[in-house]
N, C-alpha and C positions, 0 to 999 in steps of 0.2 A: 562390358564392364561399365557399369556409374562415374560418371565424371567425381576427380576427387579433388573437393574446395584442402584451402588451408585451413578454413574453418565456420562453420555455419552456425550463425544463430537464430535459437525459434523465440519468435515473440517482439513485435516491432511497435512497442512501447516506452517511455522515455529511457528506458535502465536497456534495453535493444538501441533504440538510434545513438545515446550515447556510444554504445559499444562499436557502431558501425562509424558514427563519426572518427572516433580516434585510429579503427585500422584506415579508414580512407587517409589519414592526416598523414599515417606511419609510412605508406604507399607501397609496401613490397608482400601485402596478402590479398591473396583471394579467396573470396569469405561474399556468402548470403545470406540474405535473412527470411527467413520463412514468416510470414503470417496470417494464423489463420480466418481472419477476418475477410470482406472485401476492400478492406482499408486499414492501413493503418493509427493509431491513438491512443493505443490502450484503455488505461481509468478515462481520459477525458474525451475516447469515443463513444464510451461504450453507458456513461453516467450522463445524460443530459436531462434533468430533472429540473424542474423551476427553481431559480437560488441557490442554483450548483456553482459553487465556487471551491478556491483553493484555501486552507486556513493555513497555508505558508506565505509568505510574505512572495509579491512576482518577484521582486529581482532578485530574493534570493530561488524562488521555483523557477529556477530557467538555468539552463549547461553554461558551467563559467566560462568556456569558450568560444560560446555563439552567444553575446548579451543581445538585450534588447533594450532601448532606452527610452521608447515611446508606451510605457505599460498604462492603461489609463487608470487605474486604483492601486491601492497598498496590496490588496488580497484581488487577483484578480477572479473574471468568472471565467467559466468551462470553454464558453465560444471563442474568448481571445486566447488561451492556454493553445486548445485544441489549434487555431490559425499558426499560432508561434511554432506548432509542434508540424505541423503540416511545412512549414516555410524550410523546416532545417530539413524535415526527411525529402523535398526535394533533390535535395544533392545527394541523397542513395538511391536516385528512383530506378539506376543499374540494377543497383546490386539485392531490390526488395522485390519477392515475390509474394501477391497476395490470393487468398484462397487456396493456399497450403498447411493445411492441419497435420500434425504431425500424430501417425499412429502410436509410434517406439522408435526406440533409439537402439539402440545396442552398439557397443565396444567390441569390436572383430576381432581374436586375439590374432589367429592366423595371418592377417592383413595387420595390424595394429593400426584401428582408423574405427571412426563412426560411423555404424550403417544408419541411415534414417530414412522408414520408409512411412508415405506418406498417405493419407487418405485416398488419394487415386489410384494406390498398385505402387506409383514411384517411387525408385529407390536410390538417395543420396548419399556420398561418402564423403568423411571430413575428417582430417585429422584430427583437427581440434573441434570440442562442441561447448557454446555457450546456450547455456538453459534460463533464459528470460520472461516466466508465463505469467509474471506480475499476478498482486496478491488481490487484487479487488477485483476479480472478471469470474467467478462461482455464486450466486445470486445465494442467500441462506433463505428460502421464506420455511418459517418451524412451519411441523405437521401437526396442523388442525381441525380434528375432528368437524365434519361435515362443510369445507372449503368447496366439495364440488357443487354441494344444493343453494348458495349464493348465485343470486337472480342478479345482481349488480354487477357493476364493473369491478375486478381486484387485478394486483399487478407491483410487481417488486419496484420501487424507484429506479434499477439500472434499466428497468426494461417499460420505462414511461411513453404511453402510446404519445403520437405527436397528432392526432387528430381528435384526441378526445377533448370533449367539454367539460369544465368543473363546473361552469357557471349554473350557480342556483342550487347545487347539490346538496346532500347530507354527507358530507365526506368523513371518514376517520385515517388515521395515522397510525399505523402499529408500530413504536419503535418510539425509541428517543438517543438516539443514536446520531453520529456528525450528519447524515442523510436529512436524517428527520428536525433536524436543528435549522436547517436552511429549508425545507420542506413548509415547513410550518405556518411562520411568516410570510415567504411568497404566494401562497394561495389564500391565506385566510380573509383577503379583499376579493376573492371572487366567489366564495363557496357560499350558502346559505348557513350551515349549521357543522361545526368543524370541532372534531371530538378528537384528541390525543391519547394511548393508550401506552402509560408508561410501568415498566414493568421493576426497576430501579431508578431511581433519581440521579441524573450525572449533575457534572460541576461543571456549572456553566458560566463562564468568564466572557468580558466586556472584550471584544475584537476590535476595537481602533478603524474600521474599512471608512474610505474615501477614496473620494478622487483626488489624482495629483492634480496640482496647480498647473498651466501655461507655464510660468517662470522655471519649475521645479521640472517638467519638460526636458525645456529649453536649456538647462543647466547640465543635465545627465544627455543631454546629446553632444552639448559645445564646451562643456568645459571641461580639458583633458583630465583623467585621472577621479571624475567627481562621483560617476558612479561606480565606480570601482570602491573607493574610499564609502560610499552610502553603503554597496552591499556588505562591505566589513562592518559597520557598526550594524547592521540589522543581524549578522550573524553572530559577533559577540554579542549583541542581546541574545539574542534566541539560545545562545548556546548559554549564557550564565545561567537562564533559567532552569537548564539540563542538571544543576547541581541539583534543586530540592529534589527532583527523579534518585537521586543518591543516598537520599535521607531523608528517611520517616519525619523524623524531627523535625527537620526546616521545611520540609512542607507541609507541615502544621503550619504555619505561621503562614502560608499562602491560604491556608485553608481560611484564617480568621479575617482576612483579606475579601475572601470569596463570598464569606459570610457574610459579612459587613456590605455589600454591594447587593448581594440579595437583600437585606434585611429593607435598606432603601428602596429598592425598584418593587418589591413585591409587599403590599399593605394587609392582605388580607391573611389572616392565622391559618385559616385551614388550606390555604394553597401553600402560605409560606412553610410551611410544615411537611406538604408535599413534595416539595421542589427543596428539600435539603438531602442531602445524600447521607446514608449512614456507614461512610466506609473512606478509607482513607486518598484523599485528592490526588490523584494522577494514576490510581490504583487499575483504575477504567481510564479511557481514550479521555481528555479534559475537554468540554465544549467549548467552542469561541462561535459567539453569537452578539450583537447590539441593539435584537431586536424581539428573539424569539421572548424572552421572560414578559416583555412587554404585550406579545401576543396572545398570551394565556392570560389577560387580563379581560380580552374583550370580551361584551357580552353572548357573541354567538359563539366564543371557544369553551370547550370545557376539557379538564384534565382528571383523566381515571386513573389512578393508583391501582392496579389490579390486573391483572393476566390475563389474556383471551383464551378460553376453555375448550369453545365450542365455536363454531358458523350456524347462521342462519338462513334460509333461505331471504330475508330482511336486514339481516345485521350477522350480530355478534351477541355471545355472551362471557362473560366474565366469572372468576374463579368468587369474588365476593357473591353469588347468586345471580345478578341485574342482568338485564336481555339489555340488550341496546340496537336503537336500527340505523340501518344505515342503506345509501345507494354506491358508495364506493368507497374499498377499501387500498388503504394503499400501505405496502408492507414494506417498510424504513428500517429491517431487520439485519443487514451487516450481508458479509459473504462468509463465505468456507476460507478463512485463508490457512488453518493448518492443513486442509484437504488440497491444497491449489494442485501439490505433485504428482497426485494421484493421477489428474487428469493429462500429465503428462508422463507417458513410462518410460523410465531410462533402467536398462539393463548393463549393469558394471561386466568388469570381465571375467566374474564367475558364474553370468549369467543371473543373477539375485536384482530385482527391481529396486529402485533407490528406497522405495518408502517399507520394503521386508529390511532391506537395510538397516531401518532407518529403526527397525521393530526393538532393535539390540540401544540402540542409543541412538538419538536425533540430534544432530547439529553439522554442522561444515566447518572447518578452518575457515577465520576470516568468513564467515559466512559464503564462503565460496568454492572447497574443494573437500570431497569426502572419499577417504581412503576406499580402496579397492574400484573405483569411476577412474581409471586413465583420462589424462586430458581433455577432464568434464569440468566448465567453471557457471557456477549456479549464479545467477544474479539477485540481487535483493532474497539472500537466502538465509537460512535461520538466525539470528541473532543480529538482522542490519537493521530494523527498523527501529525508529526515532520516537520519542514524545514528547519531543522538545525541538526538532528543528527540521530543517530541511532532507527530506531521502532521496531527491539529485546528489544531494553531498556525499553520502555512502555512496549511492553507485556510479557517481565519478572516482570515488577513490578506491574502489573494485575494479572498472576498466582502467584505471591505470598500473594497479597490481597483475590484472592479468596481462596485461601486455608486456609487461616484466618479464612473468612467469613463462610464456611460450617465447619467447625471445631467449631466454636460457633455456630450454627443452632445445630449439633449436639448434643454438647452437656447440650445448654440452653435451646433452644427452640423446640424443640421437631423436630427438622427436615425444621422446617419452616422459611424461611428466605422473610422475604417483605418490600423493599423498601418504607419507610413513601414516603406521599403526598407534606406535605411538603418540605420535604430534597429535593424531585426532583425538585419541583420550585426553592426552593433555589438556587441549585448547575447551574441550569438551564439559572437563572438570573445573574447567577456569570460570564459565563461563557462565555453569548452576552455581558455583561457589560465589561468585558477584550478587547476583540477581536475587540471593538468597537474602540479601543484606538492601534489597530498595524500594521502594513504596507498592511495587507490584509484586512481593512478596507478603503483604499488610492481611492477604485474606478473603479479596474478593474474588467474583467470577468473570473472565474476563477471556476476548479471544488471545490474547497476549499467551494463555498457556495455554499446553495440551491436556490430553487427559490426564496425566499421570500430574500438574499440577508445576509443572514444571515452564517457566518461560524460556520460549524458541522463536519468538516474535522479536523481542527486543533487545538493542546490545544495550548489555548493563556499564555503561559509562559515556562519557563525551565522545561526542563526534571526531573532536580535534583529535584525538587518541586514536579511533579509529584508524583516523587520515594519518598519524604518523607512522601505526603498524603497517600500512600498504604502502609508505614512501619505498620500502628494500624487498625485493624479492630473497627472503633467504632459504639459501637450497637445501641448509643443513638443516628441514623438515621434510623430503621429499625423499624416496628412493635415489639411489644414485647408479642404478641397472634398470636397463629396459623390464616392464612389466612382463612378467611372467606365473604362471596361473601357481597357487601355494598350492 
């Protein structure tokens, strides 16, 4: 018989160590973490592209209860994120197993427990299961006609060789996406001839990045309470911004803002004409760049308004007619993130996989529990993410609901925790009925929704709201008898 944890999470990226730090804090579960890596970092293992940085601010991108006070910029990059994230998962280096890919999960009814059997044959059992496969790790490059007869080098940004050369190249960009936004400008000093391939124009805003001061340091190390009080006001900003995401109207008024900052940095009519969006501001992901608008200036960039059709064995071609050549293509096209679950299959206890589940209606309570899954809690799951602040902030306020939640399974319900039928419709109904009413309902195309047009990406209101819904585990959404098959 499979050794049985109290609860195993797969996926040892930050919304995973979060959840591993708080049971180490709690001290009375035994709990692992599976990841399928040889290491773990998730986003900021697995993205090391030139210019890769965070566009959350560090102190607030880092677990409010492991700060850091020596960040050396406002927005840090990939390498110090990734160290910071390395420094905390030390102290799970027990309880982290890497090089365990997870096949399936499945809910034992017979047993009431998780089987989870793994890429090697192995088969683990957990009471409880946290499902952690974060949303940026499925690489999207679109299918295009004649990619395999390309003589040059191509290659998605998460999966940037670490020995290749740009210098002297003919390079292109496929994408204008946050990827391709930091992509742009860090290579445009080494390439010879560096072509952008934008398929919609996003809104591109002025990022603020530097370095902190010696003094400013020195201040967030020794003077009690200072950084604490700093990451409050970069969070009340960040979160006031969260209102325009609530109204079309007010952010218009951002929009004339954005306009007006382009109108200045960009001189020329037919670029500036390019680089304005025709769709409403925050509708798509907003860019935060200080440098890129600047880089589409130079004389060896140029920027194509038009779709890639075809490959060439030389280049590319485009949907206005034009061949274009090129020696290296680099595809800045996003991930699969409503696919992410796919690649993980969990089997509820009807035996029904989460995402056939999912076929009837998608969404989670709280972004974190879906009826008919016993004591399955999803991490950064439909409707937690942000476009206004930090998503450490959702998935600290997720591991602190769930540890709520098996804390009363324990000790009321005999272990069993099940999301009622109803509560999921409800929450379900609440949550298109928001989203219906906020800038990412305006029209455009965008990963934010599914097919069906519907947003499952983003919670439609503030964060702070969020964080007050997970302050109370309330039971009176939950079955209140052990799971048993309808």
């Amino acid at each position: 018989m499979a050794q049985l944890f109290d609860i195993i999470i797969i996926g040892c990226g930050f919304s995973g160590l979060a959840m591993g730090l708080q049971l180490q804090r709690a001290g009375d579960y035994q709990f692992l973490i599976l990841e399928k890596s040889e290491r773990p970092g998730g986003t900021w293992r697995d993205n090391h592209y030139p210019g890769c940085e965070c566009d959350v601010p560090s102190h607030l991108y880092s677990l409010s209860g492991h700060p850091k006070d020596d960040w050396e910029c406002v927005y840090a990059g990939y390498q110090e994120i990734l160290t910071y994230f390395d420094e905390k998962c030390d102290q799970l280096a027990q309880q982290i197993r890497v090089s365990a890919k997870v096949q399936e999960a499945r809910f034992n009814l017979e047993e009431n427990d998780w089987q989870i059997t793994l890429d090697s044959g192995e088969v683990l059992r957990s009471r409880y299961l946290v499902a952690s496969p974060g949303p940026l790790n499925l690489p999207h490059i679109p299918d295009i006609p004649g990619l395999d007869s390309f003589t040059g080098k191509w290659f998605h940004s998460m999966d940037w060789p670490d020995q290749f050369e740009l210098a002297g190249k003919r390079v292109t960009v496929i994408g204008t996406g946050a990827s391709a936004i930091q992509i742009v400008p860090a290579i445009s000093t080494q390439v010879s001839e560096l072509t952008i391939v934008q398929r919609s124009a996003p809104w591109v805003i002025k990022k603020g990045n530097r370095r902190y001061s010696h003094l400013e340091k020195w201040c967030f190390k020794n003077i009690p309470g200072w950084r604490s009080i700093y990451r409050s006001f970069l969070y009340i900003a960040q979160e006031t911004r969260g209102l325009a995401f609530l109204s079309p109207m007010l952010m218009g008024l951002a929009e004339l803002l954005a306009k007006r900052s382009l109108n200045r940095q960009i001189r020329d009519t037919e670029l500036k004409n390019a680089l304005t969006p025709d769709y409403r501001m925050g509708c798509k992901r907003i860019m935060l760049s200080d440098d890129y608008l600047s880089t589409l200036q130079l004389n060896h960039v140029k920027l194509i308004s038009s779709s890639v059709s075809g490959i060439t064995p030389t280049g590319f071609l485009t949907e206005d007619g034009h061949e274009h050549d090129a020696e290296c293509l680099i595809f800045a096209t996003g991930f699969h993130h409503q696919e992410r679950w796919h690649a993980l299959p969990l089997y509820g206890r009807h035996g029904v996989a989460l995402t056939d589940h999912w076929k009837r209606r998608q969404g989670a309570y709280l972004g974190t529990m879906v009826d008919d899954f016993p004591n399955l809690f999803l991490m950064l799951g439909p409707n937690t993410g942000l476009g206004h602040n930090s998503i450490l902030f959702m998935a600290e306020a997720q591991v602190h609901w769930i540890v709520q939640a098996i804390h009363h399974a324990r000790r009321q319900l005999g272990n069993y925790l099940c999301l009622s039928l109803n509560a999921a419709d409800e929450f379900s109904r609440e949550m298109q009925s928001r989203a219906s009413h906020t800038v990412w309902a305006t029209g455009c195309k965008s990963w934010y929704l599914n097919e069906e047009g519907h947003n499952t990406a983003l919670w439609p209101g503030l964060s702070l709201e969020f964080w007050w819904r997970t302050r109370r585990f309330n039971p009176a959404h939950f079955e209140s008898s052990p799971c048993v098959p309808s």
